[in-house]
C-alpha positions in Angstrom: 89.9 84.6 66.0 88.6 85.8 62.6 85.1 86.1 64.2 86.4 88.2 67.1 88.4 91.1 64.7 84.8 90.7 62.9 83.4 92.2 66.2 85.9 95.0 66.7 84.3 97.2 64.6 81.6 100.0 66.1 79.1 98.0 67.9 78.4 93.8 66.1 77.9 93.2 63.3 74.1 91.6 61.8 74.3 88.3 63.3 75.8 85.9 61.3 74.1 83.3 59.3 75.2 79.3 59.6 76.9 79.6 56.4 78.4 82.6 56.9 80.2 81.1 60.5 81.4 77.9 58.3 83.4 79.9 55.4 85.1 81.4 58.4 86.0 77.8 60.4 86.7 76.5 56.9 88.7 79.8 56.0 91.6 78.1 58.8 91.8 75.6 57.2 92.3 77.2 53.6 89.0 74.9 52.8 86.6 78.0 52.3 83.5 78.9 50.0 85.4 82.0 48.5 82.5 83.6 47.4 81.1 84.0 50.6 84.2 85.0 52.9 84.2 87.8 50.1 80.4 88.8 50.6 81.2 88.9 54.2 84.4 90.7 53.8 82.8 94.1 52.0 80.1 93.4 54.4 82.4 94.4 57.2 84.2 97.1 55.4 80.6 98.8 54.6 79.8 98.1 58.1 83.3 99.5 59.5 82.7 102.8 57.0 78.9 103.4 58.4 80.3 103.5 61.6 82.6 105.9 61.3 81.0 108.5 59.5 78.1 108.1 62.1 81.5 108.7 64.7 82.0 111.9 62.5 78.0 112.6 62.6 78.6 113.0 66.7 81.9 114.9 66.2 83.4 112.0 67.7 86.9 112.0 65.5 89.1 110.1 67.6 87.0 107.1 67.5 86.4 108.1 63.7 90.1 107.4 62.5 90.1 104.7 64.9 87.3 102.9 62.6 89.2 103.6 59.7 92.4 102.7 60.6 91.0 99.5 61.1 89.4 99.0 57.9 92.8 99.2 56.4 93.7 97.0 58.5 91.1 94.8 57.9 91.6 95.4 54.4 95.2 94.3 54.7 93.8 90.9 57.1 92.1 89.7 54.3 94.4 90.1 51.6 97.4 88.5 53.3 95.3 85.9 55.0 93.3 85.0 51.8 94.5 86.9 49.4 91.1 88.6 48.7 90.6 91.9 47.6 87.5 94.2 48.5 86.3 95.7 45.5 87.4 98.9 44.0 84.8 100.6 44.5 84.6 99.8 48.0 88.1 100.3 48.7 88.3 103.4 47.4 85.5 104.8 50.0 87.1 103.3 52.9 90.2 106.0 51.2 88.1 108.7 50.2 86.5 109.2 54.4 89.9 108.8 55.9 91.0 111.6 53.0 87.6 113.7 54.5 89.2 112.9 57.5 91.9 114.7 57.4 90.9 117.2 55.5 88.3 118.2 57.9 91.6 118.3 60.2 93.6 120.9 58.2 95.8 117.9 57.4 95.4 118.3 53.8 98.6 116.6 52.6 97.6 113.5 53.9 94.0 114.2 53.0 95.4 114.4 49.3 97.9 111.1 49.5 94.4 109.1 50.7 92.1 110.6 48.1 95.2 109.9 45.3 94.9 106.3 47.0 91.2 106.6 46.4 92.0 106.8 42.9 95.0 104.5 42.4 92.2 101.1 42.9 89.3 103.0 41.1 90.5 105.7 38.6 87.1 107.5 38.1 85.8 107.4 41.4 83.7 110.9 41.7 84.1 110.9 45.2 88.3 111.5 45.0 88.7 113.6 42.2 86.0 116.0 44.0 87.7 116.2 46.8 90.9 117.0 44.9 89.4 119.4 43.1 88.4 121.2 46.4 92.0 121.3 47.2 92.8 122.7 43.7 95.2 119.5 43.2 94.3 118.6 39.9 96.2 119.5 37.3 94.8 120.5 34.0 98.0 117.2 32.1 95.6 115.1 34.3 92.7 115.5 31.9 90.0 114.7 34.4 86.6 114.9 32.6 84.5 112.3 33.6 82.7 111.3 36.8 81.4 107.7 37.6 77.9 107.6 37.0 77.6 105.7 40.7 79.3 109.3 42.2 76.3 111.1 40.5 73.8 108.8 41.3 74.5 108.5 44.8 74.8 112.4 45.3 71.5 113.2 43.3 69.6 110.3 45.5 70.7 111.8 49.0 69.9 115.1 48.1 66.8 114.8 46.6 64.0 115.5 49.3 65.9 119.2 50.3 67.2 119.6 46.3 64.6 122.1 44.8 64.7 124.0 48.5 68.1 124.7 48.7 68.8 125.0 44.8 65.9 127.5 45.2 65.8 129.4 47.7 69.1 128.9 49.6 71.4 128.8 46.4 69.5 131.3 44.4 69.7 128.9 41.5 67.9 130.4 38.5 69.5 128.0 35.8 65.9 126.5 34.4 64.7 129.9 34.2 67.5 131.0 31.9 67.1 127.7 29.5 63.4 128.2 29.3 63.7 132.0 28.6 66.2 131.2 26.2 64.2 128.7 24.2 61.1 130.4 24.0 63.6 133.3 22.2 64.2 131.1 19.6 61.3 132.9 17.1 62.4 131.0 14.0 62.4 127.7 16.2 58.9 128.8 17.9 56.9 129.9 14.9 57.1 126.5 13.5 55.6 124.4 16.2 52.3 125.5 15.6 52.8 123.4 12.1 53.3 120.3 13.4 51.5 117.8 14.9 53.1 116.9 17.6 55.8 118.1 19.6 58.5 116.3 21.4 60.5 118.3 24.3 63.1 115.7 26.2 64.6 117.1 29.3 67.7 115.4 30.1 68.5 115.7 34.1 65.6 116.6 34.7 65.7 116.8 38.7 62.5 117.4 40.5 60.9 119.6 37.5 61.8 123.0 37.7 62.9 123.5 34.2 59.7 120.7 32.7 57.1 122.9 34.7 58.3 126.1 33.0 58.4 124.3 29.2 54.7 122.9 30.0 53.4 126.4 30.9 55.4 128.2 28.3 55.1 126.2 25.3 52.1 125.2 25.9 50.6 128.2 26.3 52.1 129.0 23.0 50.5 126.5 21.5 47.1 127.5 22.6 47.7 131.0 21.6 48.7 130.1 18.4 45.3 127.6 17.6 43.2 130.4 18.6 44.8 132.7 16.2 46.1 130.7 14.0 44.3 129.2 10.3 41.9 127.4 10.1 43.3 124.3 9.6 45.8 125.0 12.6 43.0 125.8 15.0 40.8 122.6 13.8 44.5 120.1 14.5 46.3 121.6 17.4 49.5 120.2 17.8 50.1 118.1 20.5 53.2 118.9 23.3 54.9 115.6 24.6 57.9 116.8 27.3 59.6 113.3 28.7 61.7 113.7 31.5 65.4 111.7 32.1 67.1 111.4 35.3 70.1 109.4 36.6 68.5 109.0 40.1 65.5 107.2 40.8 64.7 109.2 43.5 64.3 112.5 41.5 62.3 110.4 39.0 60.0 109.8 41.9 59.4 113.6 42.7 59.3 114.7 39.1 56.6 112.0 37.9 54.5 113.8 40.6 54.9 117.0 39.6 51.7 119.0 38.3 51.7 122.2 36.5 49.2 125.4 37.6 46.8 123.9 35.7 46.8 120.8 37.5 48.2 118.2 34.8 51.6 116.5 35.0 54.6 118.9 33.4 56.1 115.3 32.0 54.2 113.0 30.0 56.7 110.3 30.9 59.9 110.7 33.4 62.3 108.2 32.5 65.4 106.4 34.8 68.5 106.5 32.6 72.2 108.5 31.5 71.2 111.1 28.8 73.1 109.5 26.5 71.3 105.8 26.6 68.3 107.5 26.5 68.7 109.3 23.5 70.5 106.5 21.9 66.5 104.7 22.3 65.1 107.1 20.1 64.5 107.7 16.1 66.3 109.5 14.0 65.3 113.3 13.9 62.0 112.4 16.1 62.7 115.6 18.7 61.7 118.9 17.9 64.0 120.2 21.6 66.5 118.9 24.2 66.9 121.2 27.2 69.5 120.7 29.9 69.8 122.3 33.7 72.7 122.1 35.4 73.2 118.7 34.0 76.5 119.4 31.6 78.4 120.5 34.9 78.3 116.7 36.1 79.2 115.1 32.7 82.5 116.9 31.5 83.5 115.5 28.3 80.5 116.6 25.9 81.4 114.4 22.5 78.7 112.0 23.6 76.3 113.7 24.5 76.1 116.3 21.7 76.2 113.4 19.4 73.4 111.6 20.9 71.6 115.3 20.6 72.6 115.9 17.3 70.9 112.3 16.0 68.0 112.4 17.9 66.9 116.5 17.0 65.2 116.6 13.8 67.4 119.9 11.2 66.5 122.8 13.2 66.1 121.2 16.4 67.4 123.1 19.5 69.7 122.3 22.3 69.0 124.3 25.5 71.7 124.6 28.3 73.6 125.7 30.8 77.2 125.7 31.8 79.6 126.9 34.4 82.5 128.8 33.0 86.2 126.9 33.3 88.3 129.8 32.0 89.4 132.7 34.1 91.9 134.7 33.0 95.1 133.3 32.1 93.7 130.2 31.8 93.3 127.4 28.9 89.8 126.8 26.8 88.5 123.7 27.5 86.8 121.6 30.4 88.1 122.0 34.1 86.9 120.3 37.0 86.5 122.7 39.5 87.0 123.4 43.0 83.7 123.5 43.4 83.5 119.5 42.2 81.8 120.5 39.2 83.3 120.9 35.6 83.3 124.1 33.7 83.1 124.3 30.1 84.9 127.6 27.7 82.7 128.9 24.9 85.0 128.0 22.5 85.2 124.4 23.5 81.6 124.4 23.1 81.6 125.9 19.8 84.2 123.5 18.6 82.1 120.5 20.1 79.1 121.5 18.3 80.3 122.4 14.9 81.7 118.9 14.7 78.6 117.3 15.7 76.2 119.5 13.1 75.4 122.5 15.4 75.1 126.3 15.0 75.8 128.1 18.6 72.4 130.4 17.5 72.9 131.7 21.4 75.4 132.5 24.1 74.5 134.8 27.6 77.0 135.2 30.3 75.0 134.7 33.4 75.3 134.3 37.3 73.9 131.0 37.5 73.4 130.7 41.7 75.0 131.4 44.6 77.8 129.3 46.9 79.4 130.3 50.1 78.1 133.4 49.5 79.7 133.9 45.8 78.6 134.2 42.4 78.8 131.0 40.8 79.8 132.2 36.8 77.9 130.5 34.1 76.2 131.0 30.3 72.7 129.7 29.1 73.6 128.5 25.4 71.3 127.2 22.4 72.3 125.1 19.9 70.5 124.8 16.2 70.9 121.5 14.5 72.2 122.5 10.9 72.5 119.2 9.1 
């Protein structure tokens, strides 16, 4: 009987192994490997969850909510039968769809009771408090500022083969531009690279490049003006530019490790798989000369972390370069805000008060347009912080 509700789902299921058909005759009986009934009970909720978003793919909705109403009910099978619970994580998607669900169905009250649902077996899933946020049904007592990491990974990883394109040249996204202009107008910062020997640029969430190829070309070809007007001494021992490269998803790593500049050598000299924060944490004390950042605060909220990770790893006078969306209209409260746009806004003065605690000067703040969506502006600043102490 088990085996048959196994086979309800959208077409059958991979064809199950010898094993796999024991735990369920020995699941009868109470007499079950548990370990395995559990691997092939998410294996059925993943399966029931593929099918129906590849229902929605072919606009097919009816047989849609007929796949997920039986993953809850498959859901409840299992835990009243075994008393097994699918993951959290797990759960929570089969909650978040049927939410999409019904949102794509103007039924957003129950869209909102499934995506609260979401959130009720996994607290920080990205996925509901998203959604939420695009139904402006987050309060600002809920305190939401944090996404899982999985959420970020997950969105980065699908989007990465049409990323730069659309960011580009659908969204009108000029964010790296406005980092890279903004550390290059940093003339106390610039005039002393030339003085050192080496050069260490780290640019966390990274992406595909954009913002690494213009730091190659830019600084670089700073650095080669400077040596061939510079002393003598600065001419004979040019310094050298290292720019490493951090990314969350794999798959961006891929594209940026391929990346050349104009000139035909690789914009990163090492593209790295890891959050910011780890990353940083790896590093020596005061060993970077500049940390730049492109539409990457947006999906990390809460900035204590990170700024204190920056603030140890920047040598005194090190710079922070990067963007943010604004959270404050007016009439609103300083602080961070996820928006309805599923990313989180950030006030100036949050920022400021973030910084100073964590041994930053804000040295520069522009108001900016940062790109486009649905056909609006999308409100942002390019800032620079100066490590003071």
């Amino acid at each position: 009987e088990t085996e048959k509700i196994l086979n309800q789902s959208f077409g059958r299921l991979p064809k199950l192994t010898k094993k796999e058909k024991a735990a369920l005759r020995e699941a009868v009986t109470n007499e079950y490997d548990q370990s395995l009934l559990m691997d092939l009970f998410s294996r059925l909720v993943r399966h029931i969850i593929l099918a129906a978003c590849s229902a929605g793919e072919a606009n097919l909705q009816d047989v849609q909510q007929q796949h997920f109403a039986f993953g809850e009910q498959i859901v409840s099978f299992f835990e009243t039968q075994f008393g097994l619970s699918v993951s959290p994580s797990l759960q929570a998607d089969l909650y978040v769809n049927f939410g999409v669900l019904y949102k794509q169905s103007r039924k957003l009250d129950q869209a909102s009771e499934y995506f609260r649902r979401a959130l009720q077996v996994h607290p920080e899933d990205g996925h509901a408090l998203v959604q939420l946020a695009s139904l402006d049904q987050i309060q600002q007592s809920e305190n939401v500022v944090r996404l899982d990491s999985d959420y970020v990974v997950g969105l980065f990883d699908g989007y990465s083969q049409r990323f730069e394109h659309e960011l580009v040249h659908v969204l009108q996204y000029v964010g790296h531009k406005l980092v890279a202009d903004a550390l290059l107008a940093q003339d106390d910062w610039l005039q002393e690279l030339p003085k050192k020997s080496s050069i260490s640029i780290v640019d966390i969430g990274c992406g595909t490049g954009l913002l690494g190829e213009l730091l190659r070309l830019q600084v670089g070809d700073f650095l080669l003006q400077s040596c061939s007007t510079g002393s003598t001494e600065q001419r004979a021992r040019p310094s050298e530019l290292r720019i490493v490269g951090v990314d969350l998803s794999e798959r961006m790593v891929d594209l940026a490790q391929q990346r050349n500049s104009k000139y035909g050598v690789p914009v990163y000299d090492e593209v790295r798989v890891s959050d910011a924060s780890q990353y940083l944490r790896t590093l020596k004390l005061a060993s970077v000369s500049a940390i730049t950042a492109s539409d990457v605060l947006i999906y990390v909220g809460a900035l204590e972390e990170i700024f204190g990770e920056c603030a140890r790893a920047l040598e005194v006078g090190g710079i922070f370069a990067f963007t943010v969306e604004l959270s404050a209209g007016k009439g609103e409260q300083d602080g961070v805000k996820l928006l309805k746009s599923g990313r989180f806004g950030h006030s100036k003065k949050h920022i400021e008060e973030v910084a100073y605690a964590h041994g930053f000067e804000l040295s520069l703040w522009r108001e900016s347009v940062l790109r486009q969506q649905s056909g609006q502006d999308v409100p942002g600043a390019v800032a620079v912080l100066k490590r003071i102490y």
